[in-house]
C-alpha positions in Angstrom: 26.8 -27.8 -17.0 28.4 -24.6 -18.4 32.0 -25.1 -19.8 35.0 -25.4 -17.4 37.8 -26.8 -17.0 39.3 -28.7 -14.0 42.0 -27.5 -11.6 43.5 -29.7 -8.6 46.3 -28.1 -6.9 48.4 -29.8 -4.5 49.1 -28.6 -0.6 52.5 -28.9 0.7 51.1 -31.1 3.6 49.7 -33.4 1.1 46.0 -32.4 0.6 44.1 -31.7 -2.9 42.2 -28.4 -3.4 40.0 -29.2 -6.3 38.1 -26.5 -8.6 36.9 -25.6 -11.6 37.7 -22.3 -14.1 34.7 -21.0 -16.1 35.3 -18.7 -19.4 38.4 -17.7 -21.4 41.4 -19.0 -19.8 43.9 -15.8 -20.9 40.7 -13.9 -18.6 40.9 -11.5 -16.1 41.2 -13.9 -13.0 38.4 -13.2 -9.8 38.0 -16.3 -7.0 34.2 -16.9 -6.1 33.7 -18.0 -2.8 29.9 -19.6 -2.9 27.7 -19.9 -0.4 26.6 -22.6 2.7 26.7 -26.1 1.4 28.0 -25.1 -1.8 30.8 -26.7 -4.1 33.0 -26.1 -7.1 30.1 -26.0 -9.5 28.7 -23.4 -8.0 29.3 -20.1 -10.1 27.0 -16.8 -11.9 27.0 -14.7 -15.0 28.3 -17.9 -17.3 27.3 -15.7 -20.2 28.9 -12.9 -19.5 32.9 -14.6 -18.8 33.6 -14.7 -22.6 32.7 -11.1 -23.1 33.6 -9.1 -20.0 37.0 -11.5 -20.6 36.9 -12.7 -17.1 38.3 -16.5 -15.9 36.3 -17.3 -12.8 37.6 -19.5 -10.3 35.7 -21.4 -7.8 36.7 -24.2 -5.7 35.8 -27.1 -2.6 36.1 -26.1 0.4 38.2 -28.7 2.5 35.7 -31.4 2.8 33.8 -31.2 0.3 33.5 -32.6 -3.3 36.5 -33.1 -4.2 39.0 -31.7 -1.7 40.6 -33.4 0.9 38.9 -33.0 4.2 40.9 -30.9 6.6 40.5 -33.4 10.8 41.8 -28.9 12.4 40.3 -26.6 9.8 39.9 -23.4 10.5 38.7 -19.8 9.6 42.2 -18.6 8.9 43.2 -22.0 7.2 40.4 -21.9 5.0 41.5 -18.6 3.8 44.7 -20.1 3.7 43.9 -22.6 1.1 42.1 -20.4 -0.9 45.5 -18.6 -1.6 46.8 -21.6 -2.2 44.7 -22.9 -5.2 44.8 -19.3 -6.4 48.4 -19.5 -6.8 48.6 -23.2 -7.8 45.7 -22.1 -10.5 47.0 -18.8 -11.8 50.9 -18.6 -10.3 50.3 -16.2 -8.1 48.2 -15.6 -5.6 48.1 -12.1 -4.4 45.9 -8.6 -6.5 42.9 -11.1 -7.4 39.5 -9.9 -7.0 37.8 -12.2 -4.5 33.8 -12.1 -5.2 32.3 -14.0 -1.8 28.4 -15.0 -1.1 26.3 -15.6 1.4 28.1 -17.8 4.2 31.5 -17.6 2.3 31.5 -13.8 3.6 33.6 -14.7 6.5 35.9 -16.5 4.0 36.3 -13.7 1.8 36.6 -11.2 5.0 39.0 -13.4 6.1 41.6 -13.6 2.7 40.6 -9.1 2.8 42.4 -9.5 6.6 45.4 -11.6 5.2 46.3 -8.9 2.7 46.2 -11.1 -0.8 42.6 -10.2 -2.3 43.3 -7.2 -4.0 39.5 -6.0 -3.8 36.3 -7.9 -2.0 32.8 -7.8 -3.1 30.6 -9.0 -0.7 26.9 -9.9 -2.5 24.4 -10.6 0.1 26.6 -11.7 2.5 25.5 -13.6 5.8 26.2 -11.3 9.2 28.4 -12.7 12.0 25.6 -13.8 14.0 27.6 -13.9 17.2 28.0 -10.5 17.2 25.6 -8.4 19.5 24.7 -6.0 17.4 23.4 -8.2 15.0 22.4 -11.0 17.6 20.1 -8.9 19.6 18.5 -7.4 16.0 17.3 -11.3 15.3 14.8 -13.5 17.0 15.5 -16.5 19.6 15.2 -19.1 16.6 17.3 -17.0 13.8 20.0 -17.1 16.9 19.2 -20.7 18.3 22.0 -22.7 16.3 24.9 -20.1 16.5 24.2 -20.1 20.5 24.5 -23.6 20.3 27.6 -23.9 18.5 29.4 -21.2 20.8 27.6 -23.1 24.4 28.4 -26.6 22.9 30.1 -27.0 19.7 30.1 -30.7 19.5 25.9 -30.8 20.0 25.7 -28.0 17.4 28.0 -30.7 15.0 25.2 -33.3 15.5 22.8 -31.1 14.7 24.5 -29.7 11.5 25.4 -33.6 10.6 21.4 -34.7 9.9 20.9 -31.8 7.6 20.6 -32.8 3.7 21.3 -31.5 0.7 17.1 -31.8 0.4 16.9 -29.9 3.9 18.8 -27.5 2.9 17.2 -27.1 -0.7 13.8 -26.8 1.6 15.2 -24.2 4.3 16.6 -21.9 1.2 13.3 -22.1 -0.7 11.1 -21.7 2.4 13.4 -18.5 3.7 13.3 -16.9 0.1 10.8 -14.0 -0.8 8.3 -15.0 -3.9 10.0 -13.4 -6.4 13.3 -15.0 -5.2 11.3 -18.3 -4.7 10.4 -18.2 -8.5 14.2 -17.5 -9.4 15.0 -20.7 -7.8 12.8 -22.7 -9.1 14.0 -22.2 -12.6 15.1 -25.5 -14.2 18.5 -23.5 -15.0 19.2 -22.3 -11.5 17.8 -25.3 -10.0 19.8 -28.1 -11.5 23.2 -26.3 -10.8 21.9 -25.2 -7.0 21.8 -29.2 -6.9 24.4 -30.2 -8.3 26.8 -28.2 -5.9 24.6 -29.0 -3.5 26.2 -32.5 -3.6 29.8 -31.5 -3.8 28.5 -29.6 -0.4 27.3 -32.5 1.3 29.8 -35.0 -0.1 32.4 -36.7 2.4 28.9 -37.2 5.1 28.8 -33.9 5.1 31.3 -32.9 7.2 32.9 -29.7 5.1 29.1 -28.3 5.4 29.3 -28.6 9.6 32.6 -27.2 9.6 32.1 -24.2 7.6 28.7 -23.5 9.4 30.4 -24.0 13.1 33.2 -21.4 11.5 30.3 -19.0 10.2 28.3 -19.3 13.1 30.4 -19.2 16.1 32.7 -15.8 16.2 34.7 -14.8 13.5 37.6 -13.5 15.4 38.3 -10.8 12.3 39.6 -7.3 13.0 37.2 -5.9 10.4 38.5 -2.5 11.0 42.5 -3.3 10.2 40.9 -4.8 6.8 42.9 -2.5 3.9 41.7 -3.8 1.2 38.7 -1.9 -0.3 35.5 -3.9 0.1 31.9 -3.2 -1.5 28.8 -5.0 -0.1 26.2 -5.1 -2.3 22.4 -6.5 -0.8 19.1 -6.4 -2.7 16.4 -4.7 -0.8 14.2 -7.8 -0.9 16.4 -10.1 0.5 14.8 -11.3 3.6 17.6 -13.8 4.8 20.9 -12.6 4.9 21.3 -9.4 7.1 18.6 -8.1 9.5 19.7 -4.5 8.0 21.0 -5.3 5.0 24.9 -5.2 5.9 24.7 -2.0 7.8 26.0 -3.1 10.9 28.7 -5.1 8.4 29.4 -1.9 6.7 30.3 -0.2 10.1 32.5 -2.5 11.5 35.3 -1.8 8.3 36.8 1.8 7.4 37.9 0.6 3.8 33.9 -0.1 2.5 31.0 1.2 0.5 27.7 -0.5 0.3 25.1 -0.3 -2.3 21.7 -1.5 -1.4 19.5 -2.2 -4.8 16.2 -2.0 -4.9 15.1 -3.7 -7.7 17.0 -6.9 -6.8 16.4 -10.0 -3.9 18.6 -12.5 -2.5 19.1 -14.2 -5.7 21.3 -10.9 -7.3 24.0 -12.6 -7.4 22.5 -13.9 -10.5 19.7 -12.0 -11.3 22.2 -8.9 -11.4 26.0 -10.7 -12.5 26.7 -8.0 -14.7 26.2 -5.6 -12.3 28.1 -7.7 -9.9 31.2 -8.0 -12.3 30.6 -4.3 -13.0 31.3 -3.8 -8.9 34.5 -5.7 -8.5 36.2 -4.3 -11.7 35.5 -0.5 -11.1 36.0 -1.0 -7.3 37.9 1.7 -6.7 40.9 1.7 -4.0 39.0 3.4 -0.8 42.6 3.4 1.2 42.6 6.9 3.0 45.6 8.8 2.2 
């Protein structure tokens, strides 16, 4: 595992928000949000921190490894205690670039609507599959689970409770392009995806189900009040996040730019971390006069 160092930050109702911080710790702070079934160990450009002098924080989502699990999470209280082990990590908790993935888009939208990231870079983020647009762009069974969890949200929790951190390994390998295939397959990428992969799944499981029934059923954002500037960045060959590549995303928000790049797949968070780091710090402020 790449060099970090623990955080656990204490709620005021009594709950413990655990993370790590990877590279210097006098950094430049930015919060990574990872992606569905993801934990703390989850994280990208390791060997860039020490040189682009940035302190990356990343952290359990309530539920799983090893933060308390949250009985009435929700969208907004997820968000919540993000801020909250932000400030508990760094003393204060507002003008930190927030970098979210995948899944965790709706967490990062979510911390842009409260007003406390200072910028958001959304890399191949996962669309609100509840919203028309976007619904009637997929197929029945791209669609099938977020119906469920709207119709009956306590089926769609059954469902989401048999999945695995194998199943899931299987469904990201099997939904990935060749080239991305090949990236994920590394012995490098691999033993990390695997090792958050159990921080994801820990506690039964059941931080996974709630972030997915919080992904998948609607968000509930006002994407177009969103002031702080956001920058959604896709590769062209990513075949699983976006049925247009966060177009219809883009839309919804004034305060946005999106960059499409050819060259790059669903794995750029990885593939392309400097360019990713490059984003968030020369994200300029898009704030109309």
């Amino acid at each position: 595992m790449d060099s970090a160092d623990p955080i656990s930050v204490l709620t005021p109702d009594g709950r413990v928000l655990s993370g790590l911080s990877f590279g210097p710790s006098n950094g430049d702070p930015v919060l990574f949000m990872a992606g569905a079934a993801t934990g703390k160990s989850m994280h990208f450009g390791a060997d860039l921190l020490r040189d682009m002098n940035v302190r990356l924080l990343t952290m359990d989502r309530p539920g799983m490894g090893g933060s308390t699990f949250h009985s009435e999470r929700t969208l907004v209280s997820t968000a919540d205690d993000y801020r909250k082990f932000v400030e508990g990590a760094i003393g204060r908790s507002d003008m930190i670039p927030v970098v979210a993935n995948s899944q965790a888009s709706v967490f990062g939208l979510a911390a842009a609507a409260d007003g406390w990231a200072s910028k958001l870079l959304l890399v191949s983020p996962a669309d609100e599959l509840a919203h028309p647009q976007i619904h009637a762009m997929l197929p029945a069974e791209a669609t099938q689970l977020s119906d469920l969890a709207r119709a009956s949200p306590r089926e769609a929790e059954r469902v989401l409770a048999m999945i695995t951190p194998g199943d899931m390994e299987s469904m990201v390998l099997e939904g990935a392009s060749e080239k991305d295939r090949r990236f994920y397959l590394e012995d490098s990428f691999l033993s990390l995806y695997r090792r958050a992969l159990i921080e994801g799944f820990a506690g039964n499981g059941r931080g996974y189900v709630r972030d997915t029934l919080i992904a998948m059923r609607p968000w509930g954002l006002r994407l177009s009040d969103i002031r702080t500037a956001v920058t959604i960045v896709f590769g062209a060959g990513d075949l699983g996040h976006s049925p247009d590549h966060g177009a219809t995303l883009a839309d919804r928000m004034t305060n946005v730019r999106r960059e499409v790049l050819p060259e790059a797949g669903g794995a750029l968070l990885w593939t392309h971390a400097r360019r990713v780091f490059e984003s968030i710090f020369r994200c300029e402020d898009l704030r109309p006069d």
